[in-house]
Every structure is written in structure tokens, then in C-alpha cells.
C-alpha beads as a LAMMPS data file, in Angstrom:
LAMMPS data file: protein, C-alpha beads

169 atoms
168 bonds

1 atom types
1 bond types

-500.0 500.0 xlo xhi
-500.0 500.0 ylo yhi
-500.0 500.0 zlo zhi

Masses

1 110.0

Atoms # bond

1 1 1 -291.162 413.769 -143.075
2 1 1 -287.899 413.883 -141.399
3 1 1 -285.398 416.905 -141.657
4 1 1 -283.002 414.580 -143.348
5 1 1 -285.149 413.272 -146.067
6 1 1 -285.851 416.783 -147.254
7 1 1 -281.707 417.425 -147.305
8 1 1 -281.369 414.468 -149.232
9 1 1 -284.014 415.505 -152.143
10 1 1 -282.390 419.113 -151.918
11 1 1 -278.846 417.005 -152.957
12 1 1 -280.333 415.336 -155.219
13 1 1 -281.314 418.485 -156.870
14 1 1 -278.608 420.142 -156.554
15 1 1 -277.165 416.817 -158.090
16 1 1 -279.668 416.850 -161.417
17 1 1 -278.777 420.718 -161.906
18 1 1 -275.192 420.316 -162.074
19 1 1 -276.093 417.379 -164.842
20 1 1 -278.119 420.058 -166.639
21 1 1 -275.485 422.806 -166.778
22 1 1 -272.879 420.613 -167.876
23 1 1 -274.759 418.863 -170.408
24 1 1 -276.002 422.635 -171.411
25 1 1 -271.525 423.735 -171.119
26 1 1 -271.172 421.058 -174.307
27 1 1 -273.813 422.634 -176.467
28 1 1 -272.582 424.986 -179.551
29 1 1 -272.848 428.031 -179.993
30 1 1 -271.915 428.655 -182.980
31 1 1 -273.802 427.914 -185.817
32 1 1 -270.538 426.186 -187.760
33 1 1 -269.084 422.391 -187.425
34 1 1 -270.632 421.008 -183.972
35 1 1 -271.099 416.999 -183.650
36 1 1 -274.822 416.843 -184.020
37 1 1 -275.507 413.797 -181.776
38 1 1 -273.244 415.197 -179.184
39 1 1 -276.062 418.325 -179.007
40 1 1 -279.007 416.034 -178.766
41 1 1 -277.293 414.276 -176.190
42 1 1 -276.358 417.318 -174.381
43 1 1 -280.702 418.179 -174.931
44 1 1 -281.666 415.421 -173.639
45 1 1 -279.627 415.223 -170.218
46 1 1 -280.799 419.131 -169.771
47 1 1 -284.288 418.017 -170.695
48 1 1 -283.974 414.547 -168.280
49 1 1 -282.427 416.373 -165.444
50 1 1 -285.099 418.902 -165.428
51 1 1 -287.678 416.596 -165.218
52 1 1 -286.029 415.016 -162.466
53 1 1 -286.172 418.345 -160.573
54 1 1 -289.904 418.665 -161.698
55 1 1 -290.767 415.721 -160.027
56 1 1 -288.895 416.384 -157.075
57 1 1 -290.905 419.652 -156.339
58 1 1 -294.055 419.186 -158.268
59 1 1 -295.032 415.131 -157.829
60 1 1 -297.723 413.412 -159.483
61 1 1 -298.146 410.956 -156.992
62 1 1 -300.727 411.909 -153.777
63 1 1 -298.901 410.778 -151.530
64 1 1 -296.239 412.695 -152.877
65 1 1 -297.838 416.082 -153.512
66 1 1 -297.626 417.202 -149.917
67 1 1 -293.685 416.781 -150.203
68 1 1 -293.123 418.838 -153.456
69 1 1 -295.653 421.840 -151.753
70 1 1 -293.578 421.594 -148.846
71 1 1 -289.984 421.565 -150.508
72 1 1 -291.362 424.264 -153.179
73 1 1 -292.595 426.272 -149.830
74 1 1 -288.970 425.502 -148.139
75 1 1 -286.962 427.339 -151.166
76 1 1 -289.887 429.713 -152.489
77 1 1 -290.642 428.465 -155.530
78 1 1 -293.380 429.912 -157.512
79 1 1 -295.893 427.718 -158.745
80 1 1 -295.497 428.772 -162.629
81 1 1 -292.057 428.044 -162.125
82 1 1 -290.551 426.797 -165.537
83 1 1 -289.604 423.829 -164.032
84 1 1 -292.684 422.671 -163.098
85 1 1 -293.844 421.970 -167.054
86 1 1 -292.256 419.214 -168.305
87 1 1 -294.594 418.610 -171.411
88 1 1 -291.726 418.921 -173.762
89 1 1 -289.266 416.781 -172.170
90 1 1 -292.501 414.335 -172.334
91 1 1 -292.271 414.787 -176.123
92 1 1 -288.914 413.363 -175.817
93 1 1 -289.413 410.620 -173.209
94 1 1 -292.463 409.373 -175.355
95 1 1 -291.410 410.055 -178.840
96 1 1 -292.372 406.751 -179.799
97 1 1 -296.014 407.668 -178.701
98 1 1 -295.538 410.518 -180.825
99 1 1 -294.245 408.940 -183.793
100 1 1 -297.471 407.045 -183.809
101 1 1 -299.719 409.449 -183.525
102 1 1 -298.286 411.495 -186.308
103 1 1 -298.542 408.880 -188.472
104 1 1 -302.164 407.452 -187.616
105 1 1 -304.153 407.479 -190.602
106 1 1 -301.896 409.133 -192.521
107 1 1 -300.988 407.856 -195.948
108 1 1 -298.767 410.244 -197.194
109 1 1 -296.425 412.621 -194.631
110 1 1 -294.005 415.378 -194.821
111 1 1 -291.294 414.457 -191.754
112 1 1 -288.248 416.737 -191.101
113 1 1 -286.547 415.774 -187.230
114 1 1 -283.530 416.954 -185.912
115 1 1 -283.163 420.477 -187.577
116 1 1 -281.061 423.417 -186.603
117 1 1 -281.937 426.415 -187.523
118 1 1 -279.505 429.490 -186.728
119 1 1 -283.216 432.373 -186.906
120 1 1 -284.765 433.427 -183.959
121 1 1 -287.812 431.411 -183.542
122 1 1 -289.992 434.321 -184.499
123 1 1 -289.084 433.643 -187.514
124 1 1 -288.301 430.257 -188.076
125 1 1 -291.476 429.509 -189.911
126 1 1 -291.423 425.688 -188.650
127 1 1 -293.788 423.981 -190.534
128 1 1 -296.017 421.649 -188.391
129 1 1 -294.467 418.283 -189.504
130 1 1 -290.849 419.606 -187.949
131 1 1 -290.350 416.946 -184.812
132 1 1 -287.507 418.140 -183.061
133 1 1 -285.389 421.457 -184.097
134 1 1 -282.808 423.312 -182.094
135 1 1 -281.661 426.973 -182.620
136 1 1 -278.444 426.863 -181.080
137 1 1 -277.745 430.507 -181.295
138 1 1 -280.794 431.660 -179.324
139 1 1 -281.154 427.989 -177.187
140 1 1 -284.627 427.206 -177.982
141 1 1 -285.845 423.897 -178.151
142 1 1 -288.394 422.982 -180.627
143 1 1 -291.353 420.028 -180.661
144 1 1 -293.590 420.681 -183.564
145 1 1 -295.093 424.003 -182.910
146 1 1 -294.252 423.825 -178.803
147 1 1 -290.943 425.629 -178.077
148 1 1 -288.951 425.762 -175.040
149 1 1 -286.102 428.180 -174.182
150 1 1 -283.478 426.630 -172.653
151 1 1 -281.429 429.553 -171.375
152 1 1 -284.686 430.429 -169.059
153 1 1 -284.880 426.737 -167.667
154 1 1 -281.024 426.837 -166.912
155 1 1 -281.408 429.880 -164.953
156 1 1 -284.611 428.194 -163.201
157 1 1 -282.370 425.753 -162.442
158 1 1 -279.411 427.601 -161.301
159 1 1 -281.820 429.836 -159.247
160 1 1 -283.376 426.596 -157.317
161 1 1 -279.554 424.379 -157.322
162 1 1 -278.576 428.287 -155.337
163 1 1 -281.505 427.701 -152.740
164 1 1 -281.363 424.351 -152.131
165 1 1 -277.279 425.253 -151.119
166 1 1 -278.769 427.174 -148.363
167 1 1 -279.801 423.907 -146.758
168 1 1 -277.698 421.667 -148.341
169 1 1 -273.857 421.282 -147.682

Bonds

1 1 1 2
2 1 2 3
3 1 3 4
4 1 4 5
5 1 5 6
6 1 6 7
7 1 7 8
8 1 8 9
9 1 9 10
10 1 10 11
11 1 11 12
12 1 12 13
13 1 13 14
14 1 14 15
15 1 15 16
16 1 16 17
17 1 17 18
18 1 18 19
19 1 19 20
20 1 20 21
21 1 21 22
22 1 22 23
23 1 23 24
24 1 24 25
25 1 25 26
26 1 26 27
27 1 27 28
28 1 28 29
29 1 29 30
30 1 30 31
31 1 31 32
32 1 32 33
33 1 33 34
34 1 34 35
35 1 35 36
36 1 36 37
37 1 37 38
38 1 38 39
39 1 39 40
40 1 40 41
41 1 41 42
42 1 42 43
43 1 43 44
44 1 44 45
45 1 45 46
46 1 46 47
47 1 47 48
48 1 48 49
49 1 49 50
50 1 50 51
51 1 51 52
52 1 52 53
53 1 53 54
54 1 54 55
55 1 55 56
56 1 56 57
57 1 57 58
58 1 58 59
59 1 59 60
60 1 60 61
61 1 61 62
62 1 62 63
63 1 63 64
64 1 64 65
65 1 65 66
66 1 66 67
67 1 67 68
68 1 68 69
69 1 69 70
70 1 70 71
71 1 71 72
72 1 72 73
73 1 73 74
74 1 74 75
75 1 75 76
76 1 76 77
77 1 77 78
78 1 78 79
79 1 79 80
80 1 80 81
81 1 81 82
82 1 82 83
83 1 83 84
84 1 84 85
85 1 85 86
86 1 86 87
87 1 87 88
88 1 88 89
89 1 89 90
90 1 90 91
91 1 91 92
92 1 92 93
93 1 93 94
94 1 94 95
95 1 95 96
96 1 96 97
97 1 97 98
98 1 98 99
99 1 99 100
100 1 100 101
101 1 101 102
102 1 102 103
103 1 103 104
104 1 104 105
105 1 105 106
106 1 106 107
107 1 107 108
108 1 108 109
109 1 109 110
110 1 110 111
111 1 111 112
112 1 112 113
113 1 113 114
114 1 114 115
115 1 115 116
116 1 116 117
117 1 117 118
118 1 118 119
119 1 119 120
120 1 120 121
121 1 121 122
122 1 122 123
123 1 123 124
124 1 124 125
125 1 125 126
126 1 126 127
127 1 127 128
128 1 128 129
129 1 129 130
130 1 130 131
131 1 131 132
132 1 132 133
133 1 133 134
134 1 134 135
135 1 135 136
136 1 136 137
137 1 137 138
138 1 138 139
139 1 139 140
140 1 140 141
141 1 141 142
142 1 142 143
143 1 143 144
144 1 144 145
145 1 145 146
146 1 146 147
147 1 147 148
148 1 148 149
149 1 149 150
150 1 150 151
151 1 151 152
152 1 152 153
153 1 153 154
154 1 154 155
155 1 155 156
156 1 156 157
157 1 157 158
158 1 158 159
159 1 159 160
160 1 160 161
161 1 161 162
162 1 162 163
163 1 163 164
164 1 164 165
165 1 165 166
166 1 166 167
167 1 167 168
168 1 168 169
């Protein structure tokens, strides 16, 4: 692949990390009087714009996969990388897949979605049928019993938008 094909997906992540952090600059931290679907807005850009990055470096495609090993190779990115899991931001990109199967064969339910919950997740106690919940304090990100911490994805992020300005203007 040409040089300049690899300097534009470098600007292009640069691009999605500077969505990420200031989508991530509008959430609360304070546990008080916040607009509540200004924060889910703000979860899903961050969640959106790290996927994007995701499937910059890590591809699904084949003919892909060579690119993402040799951008992750270009800016030494781990493989573990936090980036690289996007399984919650699937929970949000599918939720109607997930609405389904919570409900298949289910005749009665207990359903509690977009909760915020000051406690450390330690010791949330989130019951199972919790959807989506969001400790603001702390930054975690919550999909049933999955959580993700947001503060370690934005520095992830900030760590690879800092490498890719290396090779990107």
C-alpha cells in the first residue's frame, strides 16, 4: 500500500480521537443535575469513534488484516490494546439484537436501562437485567454484567492519536 494511504488512515484516526475526547469533555462529573441524553450522546460518539479506530488497526476483513498489522506495527500497538475490543460498543450498535434476545421466551422480565449510579462498580451490585448504566464519577460503562472503563480507552486513544502525530501533520 502506498505511503500516502497509510497517512491518510493515521488522519483519520487522529480525526475519530479528537471526536472521542470531546464527546468524553461534555460528560459530568458530578453526580448532581447533568442532561441525561446529552451523556448518552456524549457515550455513544466515545463508544462510535473507538470503534472506528478499532477497525482501522484491527480489520475484520482479509484483505484488510494485513493493513491493520501493518499500521498497528507502524505506531507499536500492542495486540491487547483496549482498542482492539469493541464488544461493548457492539452492545450499543446492535441493541436491537439485544433487546430481542433478552426478551426471547420470556414472559415476565425485570428491565432497568439507562441508570447512573454514583458507587464504584465493585460495588454496584447491578443486577443482570440492568441494560445500560453509567457511573459518571468513576467513567465506567456498563452492559449487563460487561463493564468498560472509559478513562482507560481515552488514554488508549490519546496514546495512539500521539503516535499517529509522529507521521501525520
Amino acid at each position: 500500500m502506498k505511503e500516502f494511504a497509510y497517512s491518510v488512515y493515521l488522519s483519520e484516526i487522529v480525526f475519530q480521537v479528537k471526536i472521542a475526547q470531546r464527546a468524553a469533555n461534555r460528560l459530568p462529573t458530578d453526580p448532581g443535575n447533568f442532561d441525561h441524553i446529552e451523556v448518552w450522546c456524549s457515550i455513544q460518539s466515545i463508544l462510535v469513534a473507538t470503534g472506528n479506530v478499532s477497525k482501522i488497526l484491527w480489520p475484520i476483513s482479509k484483505k484488510s488484516k494485513k493493513r491493520g498489522k501493518k499500521l498497528r506495527e507502524l505506531l507499536c500497538i500492542d495486540e491487547n490494546n483496549i482498542i482492539a475490543d469493541r464488544n461493548l460498543r457492539n452492545h450499543f450498535e446492535h441493541y436491537d439484537e439485544r433487546i430481542e434476545s433478552l426478551f426471547e421466551g420470556q414472559s415476565s422480565i425485570s428491565f432497568v436501562d439507562l441508570a447512573f449510579n454514583p458507587f464504584k462498580p465493585e460495588k454496584w451490585q447491578i443486577p443482570k437485567f440492568y441494560q445500560r448504566a453509567y457511573n459518571q464519577v468513576d467513567r465506567i460503562l456498563t452492559f449487563r454484567n460487561e463493564t468498560l472503563d472509559l478513562k482507560e480507552v481515552l488514554m488508549a486513544l490519546e496514546e495512539i492519536k500521539m503516535k499517529c502525530s509522529a507521521y501525520v501533520l
